[in-house]
C-alpha positions as CSV (number, residue, x, y, z in Angstrom):
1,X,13.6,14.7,10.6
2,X,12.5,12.0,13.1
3,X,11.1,10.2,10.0
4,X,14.3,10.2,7.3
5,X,16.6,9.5,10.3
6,X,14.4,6.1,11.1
7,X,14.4,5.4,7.5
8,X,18.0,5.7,6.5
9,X,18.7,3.4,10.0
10,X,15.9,0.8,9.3
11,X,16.9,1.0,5.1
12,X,20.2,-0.5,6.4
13,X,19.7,-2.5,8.5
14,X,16.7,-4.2,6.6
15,X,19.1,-4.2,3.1
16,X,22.0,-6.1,5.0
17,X,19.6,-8.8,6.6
18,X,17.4,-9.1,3.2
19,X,19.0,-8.0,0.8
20,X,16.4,-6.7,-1.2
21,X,16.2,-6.6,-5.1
22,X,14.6,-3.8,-6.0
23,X,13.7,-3.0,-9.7
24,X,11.6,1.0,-11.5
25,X,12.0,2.6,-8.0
26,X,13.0,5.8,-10.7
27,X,9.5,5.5,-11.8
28,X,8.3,7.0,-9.1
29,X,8.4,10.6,-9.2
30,X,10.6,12.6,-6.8
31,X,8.1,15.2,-5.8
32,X,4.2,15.8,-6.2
33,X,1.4,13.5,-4.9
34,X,1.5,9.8,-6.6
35,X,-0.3,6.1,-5.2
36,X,1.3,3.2,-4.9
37,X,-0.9,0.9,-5.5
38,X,0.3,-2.4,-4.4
39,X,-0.6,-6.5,-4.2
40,X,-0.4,-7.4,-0.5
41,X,1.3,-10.4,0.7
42,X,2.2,-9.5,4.1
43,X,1.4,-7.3,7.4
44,X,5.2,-6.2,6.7
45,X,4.3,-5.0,3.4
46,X,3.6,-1.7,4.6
47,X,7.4,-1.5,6.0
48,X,9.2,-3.0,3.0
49,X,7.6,-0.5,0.7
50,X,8.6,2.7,2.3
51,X,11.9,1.6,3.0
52,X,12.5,0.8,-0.7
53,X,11.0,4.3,-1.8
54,X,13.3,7.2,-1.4
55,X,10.5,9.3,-0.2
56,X,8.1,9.4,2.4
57,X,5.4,7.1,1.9
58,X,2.2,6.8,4.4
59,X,-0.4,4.3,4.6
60,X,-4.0,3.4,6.3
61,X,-3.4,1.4,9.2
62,X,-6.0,0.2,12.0
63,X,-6.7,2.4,14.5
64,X,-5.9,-0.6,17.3
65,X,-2.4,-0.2,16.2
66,X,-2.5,3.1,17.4
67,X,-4.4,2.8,20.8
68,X,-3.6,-0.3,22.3
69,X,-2.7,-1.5,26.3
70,X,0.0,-1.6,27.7
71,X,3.8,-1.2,26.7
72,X,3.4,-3.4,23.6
73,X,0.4,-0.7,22.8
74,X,3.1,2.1,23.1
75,X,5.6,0.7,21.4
76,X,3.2,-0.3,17.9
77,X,1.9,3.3,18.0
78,X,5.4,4.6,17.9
79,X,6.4,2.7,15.7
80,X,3.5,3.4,13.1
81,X,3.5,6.5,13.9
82,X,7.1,7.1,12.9
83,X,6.2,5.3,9.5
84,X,3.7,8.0,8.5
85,X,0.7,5.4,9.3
86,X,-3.0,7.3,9.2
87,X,-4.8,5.3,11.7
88,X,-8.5,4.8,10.0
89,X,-11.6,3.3,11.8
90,X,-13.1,0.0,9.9
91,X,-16.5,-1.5,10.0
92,X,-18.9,0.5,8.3
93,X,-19.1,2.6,5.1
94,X,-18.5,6.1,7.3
95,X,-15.4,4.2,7.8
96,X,-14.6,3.4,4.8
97,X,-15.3,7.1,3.6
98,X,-13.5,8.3,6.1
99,X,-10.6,6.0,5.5
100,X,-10.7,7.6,1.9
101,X,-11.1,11.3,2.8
102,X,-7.3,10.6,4.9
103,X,-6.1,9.3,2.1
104,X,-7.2,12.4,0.4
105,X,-5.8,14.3,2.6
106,X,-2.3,12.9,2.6
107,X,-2.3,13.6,-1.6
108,X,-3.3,17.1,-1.0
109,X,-0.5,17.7,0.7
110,X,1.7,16.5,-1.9
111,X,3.1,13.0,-0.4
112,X,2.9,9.3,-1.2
113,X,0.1,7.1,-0.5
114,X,0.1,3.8,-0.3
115,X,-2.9,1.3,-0.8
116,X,-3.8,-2.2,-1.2
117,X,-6.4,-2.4,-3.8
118,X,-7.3,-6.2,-2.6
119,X,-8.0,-5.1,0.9
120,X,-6.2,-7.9,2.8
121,X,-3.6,-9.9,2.3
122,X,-4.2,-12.2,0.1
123,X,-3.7,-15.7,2.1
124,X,-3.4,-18.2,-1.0
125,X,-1.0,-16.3,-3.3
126,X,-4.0,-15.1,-6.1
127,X,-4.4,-11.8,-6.8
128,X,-7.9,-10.9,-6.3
129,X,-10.2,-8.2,-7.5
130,X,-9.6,-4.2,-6.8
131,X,-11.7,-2.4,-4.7
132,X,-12.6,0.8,-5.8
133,X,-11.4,2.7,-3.2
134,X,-8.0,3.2,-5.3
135,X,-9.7,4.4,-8.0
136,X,-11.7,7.7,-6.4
137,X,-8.7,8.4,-5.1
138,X,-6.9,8.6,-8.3
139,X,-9.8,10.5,-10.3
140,X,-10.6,12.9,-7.4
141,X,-6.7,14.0,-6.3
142,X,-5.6,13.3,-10.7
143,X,-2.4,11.8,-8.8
144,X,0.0,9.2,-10.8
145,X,-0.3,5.7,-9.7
146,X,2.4,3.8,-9.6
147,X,2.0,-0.1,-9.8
148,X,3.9,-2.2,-7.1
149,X,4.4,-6.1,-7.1
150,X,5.9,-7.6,-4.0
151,X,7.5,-10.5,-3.8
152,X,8.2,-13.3,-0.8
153,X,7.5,-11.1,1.8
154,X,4.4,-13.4,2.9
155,X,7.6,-15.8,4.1
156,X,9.3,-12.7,6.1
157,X,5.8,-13.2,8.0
158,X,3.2,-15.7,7.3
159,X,-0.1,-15.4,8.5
160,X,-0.1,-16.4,12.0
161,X,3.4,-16.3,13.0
162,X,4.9,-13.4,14.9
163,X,8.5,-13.0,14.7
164,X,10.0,-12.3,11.2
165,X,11.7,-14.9,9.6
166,X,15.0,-13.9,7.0
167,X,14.1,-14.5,3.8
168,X,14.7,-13.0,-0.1
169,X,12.6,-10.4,-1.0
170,X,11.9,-8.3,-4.4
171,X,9.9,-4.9,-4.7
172,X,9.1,-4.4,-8.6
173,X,7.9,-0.9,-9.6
174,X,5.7,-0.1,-12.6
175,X,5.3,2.9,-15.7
176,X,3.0,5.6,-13.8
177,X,-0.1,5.3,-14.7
178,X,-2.4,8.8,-15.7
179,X,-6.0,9.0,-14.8
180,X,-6.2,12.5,-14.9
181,X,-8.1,12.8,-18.3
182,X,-10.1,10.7,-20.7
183,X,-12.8,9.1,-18.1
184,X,-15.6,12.2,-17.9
185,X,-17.8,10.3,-20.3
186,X,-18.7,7.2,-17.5
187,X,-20.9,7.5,-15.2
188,X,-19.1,8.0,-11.5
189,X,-19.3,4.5,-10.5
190,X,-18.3,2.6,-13.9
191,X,-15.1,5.0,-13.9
192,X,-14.1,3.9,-10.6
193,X,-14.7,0.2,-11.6
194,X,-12.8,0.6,-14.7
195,X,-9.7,2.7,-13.7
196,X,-9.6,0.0,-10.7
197,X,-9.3,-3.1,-13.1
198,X,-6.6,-1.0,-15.2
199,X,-4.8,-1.0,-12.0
200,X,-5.5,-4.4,-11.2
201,X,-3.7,-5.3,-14.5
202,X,-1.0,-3.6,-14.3
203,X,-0.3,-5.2,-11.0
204,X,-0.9,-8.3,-12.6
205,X,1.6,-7.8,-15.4
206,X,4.2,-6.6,-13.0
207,X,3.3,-9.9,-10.5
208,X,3.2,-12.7,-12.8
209,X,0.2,-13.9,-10.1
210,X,-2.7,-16.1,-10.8
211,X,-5.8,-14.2,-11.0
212,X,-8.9,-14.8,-9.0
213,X,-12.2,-14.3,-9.9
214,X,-13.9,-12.3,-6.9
215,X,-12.6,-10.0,-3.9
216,X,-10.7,-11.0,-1.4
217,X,-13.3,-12.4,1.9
218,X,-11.0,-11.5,4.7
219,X,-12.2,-7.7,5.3
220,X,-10.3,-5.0,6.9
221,X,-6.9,-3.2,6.8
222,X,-3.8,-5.4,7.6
């Protein structure tokens, strides 16, 4: 309740200041568990998305979001936890499976999950390798994923700044994508690899964004 009543509020107000062009949001499917597997441009990516969706969508987010001092400490965990934020641990691969296993979680119970295949935000516009995270997810829950491309939200807020500026903004949704079948035949690790570059290409077709070569440096969830 809390949740949609914050949503259809923020949806407003964030449509009348933005004005948002937003293109395939009926590609997503109403009900069951899907990923939305998105580029990342922006710390406020994970608040444009689920304001476009018309259904909950949750995300990883760090766990100092969630337990910081003071009244700005309150306020951020409030405000992720109304979102539908999982607050995940970072730094070491227990991390990172536990960070996957919540993600896990949120598909068996039939909701959204969002995810950022590159990591980070990408800080010079290039769209860099997947990480394979994204793709266990999708073999082990056999959930849809959706492709997302997001665009000029890194000028709502550019790295380093840290009041929003207005700015145009589009959300481009992609065909689901079905990894449910037709992958038994690799070994665990090339499957994960190769479902992840499928997804990275799709991105990448839905994007228009130079490609670069490795993964993204800048480590941890933003």
């Amino acid at each position: 309740m809390l949740y949609g009543t914050t949503r259809l509020v923020a949806s407003a107000v964030g449509r009348a200041l933005y004005r948002p062009l937003i293109e395939g949001v009926e590609r997503i499917p109403r009900t069951g568990p899907v990923i939305l597997a998105s580029n990342h441009r922006s710390f406020v990516d994970s608040v444009v998305i689920p304001l476009a969706v018309p259904r909950r969508v949750r995300f990883l987010a760090k766990a100092e979001y969630f337990d910081g001092p003071g009244v700005k400490g309150r306020l951020s965990k409030a405000a992720f936890s109304v979102l539908g934020a999982v607050p995940v641990k970072r730094g070491t691969g227990r991390d990172a499976m536990g960070a996957l296993e919540a993600g896990l979680d949120v598909l068996g119970e039939g909701d959204a999950f969002g995810i950022y295949p590159e990591g980070s935000r990408s800080r010079d516009g290039r769209l860099y390798r997947g990480r394979t995270g994204v793709a266990f997810l999708a073999l082990a829950s056999k959930a849809p994923v959706v492709p997302v491309a997001l665009f000029g939200t890194e000028r709502i807020q550019p790295i380093g700044k840290r009041m929003p500026r207005l700015s145009p903004i589009r959300v481009r949704f992609g065909a689901p994508l079905d990894f449910s079948t037709g992958y038994e035949h690799f070994q665990p690790g090339k499957a994960r690899r190769v479902v992840t570059d499928e997804i990275m290409d799709a991105i990448a077709a839905l994007s228009g964004q130079e490609r670069a070569d490795g993964y993204n440096g800048h480590g941890g969830a933003s």
